[in-house]
C-alpha positions as CSV (number, residue, x, y, z in Angstrom):
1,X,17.8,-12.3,-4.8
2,X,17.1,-8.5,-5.5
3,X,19.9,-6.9,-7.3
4,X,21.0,-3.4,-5.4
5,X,19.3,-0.8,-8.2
6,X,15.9,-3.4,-7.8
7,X,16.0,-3.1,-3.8
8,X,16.9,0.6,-4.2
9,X,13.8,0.7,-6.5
10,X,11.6,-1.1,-4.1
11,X,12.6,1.2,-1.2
12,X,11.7,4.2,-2.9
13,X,8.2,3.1,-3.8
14,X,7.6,1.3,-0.6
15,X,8.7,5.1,1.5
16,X,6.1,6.9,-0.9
17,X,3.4,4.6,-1.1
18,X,0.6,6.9,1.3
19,X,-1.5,3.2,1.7
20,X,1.5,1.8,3.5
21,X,0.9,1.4,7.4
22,X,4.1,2.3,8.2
23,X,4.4,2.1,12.1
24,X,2.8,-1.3,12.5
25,X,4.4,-4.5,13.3
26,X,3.4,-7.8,10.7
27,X,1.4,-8.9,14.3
28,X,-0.1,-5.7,14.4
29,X,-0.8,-5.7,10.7
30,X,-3.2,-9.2,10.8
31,X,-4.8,-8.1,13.8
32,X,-6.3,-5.2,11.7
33,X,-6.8,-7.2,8.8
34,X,-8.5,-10.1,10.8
35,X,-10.4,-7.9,12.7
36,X,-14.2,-8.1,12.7
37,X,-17.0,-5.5,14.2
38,X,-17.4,-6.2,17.5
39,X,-21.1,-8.7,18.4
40,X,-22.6,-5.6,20.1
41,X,-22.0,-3.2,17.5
42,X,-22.9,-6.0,14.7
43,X,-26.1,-6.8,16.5
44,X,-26.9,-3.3,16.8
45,X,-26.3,-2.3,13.5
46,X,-28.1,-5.1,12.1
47,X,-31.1,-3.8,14.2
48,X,-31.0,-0.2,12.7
49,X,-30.6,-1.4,9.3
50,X,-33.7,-3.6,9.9
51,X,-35.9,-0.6,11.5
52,X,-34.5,1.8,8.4
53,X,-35.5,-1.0,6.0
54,X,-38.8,-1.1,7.6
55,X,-38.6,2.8,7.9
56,X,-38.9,3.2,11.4
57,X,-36.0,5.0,12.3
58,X,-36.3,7.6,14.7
59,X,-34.5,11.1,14.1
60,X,-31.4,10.1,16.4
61,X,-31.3,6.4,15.1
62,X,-30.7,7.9,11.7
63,X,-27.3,9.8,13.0
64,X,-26.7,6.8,15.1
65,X,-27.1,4.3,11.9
66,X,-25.3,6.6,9.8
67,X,-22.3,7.3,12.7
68,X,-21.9,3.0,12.9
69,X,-22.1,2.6,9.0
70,X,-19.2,5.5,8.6
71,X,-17.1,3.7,11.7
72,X,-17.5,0.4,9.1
73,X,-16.4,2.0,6.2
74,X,-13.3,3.8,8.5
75,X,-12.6,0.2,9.4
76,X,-12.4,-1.6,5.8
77,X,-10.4,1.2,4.9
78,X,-8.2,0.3,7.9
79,X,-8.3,-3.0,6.4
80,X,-7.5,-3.0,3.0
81,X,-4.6,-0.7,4.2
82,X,-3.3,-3.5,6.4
83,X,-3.9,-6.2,4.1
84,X,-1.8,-4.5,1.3
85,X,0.9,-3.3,3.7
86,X,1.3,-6.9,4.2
87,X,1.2,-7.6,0.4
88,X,3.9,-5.2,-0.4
89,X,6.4,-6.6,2.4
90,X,6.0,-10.4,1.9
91,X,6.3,-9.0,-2.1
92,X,9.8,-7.0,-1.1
93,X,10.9,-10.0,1.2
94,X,11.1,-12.3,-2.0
């Protein structure tokens, strides 16, 4: 049991923490933290990775490869955020 100054504590850190997800249910949380790339853009970016790799990568491909691999990194970053936002309230629950 968290005494009153350690839940105060908690609070304060948890309200200020900027990786928190907030506004998100603990549902909505492990659907973000589950969630995968979808098979058409998977399949698609393996294809552009494959064609850069083999350096034959059109002008637009490039943009397109480089828009899909950004989206990915937005999305980890989604993530992580979820996955620790879960951390931090099972950690405040007990």
């Amino acid at each position: 049991m968290l005494t009153w100054e350690d839940y105060e504590n908690l609070q304060a850190t948890l309200s200020t923490d900027p990786d928190l997800l907030r506004n998100l249910n603990e549902a909505e949380l492990k659907a973000l933290a589950e969630g995968m790339l979808s098979s058409r853009y998977q399949e698609r970016l393996d294809e552009l990775l494959q064609r850069n790799r083999e350096q034959e990568l059109s002008s637009g491909e490039e943009r397109e490869l480089d828009d899909l691999l950004e989206y990915v990194d937005t999305m980890n970053t989604l993530k992580a955020r979820a996955m620790y936002t879960l951390q931090q309230r099972h950690k405040a629950k007990s």
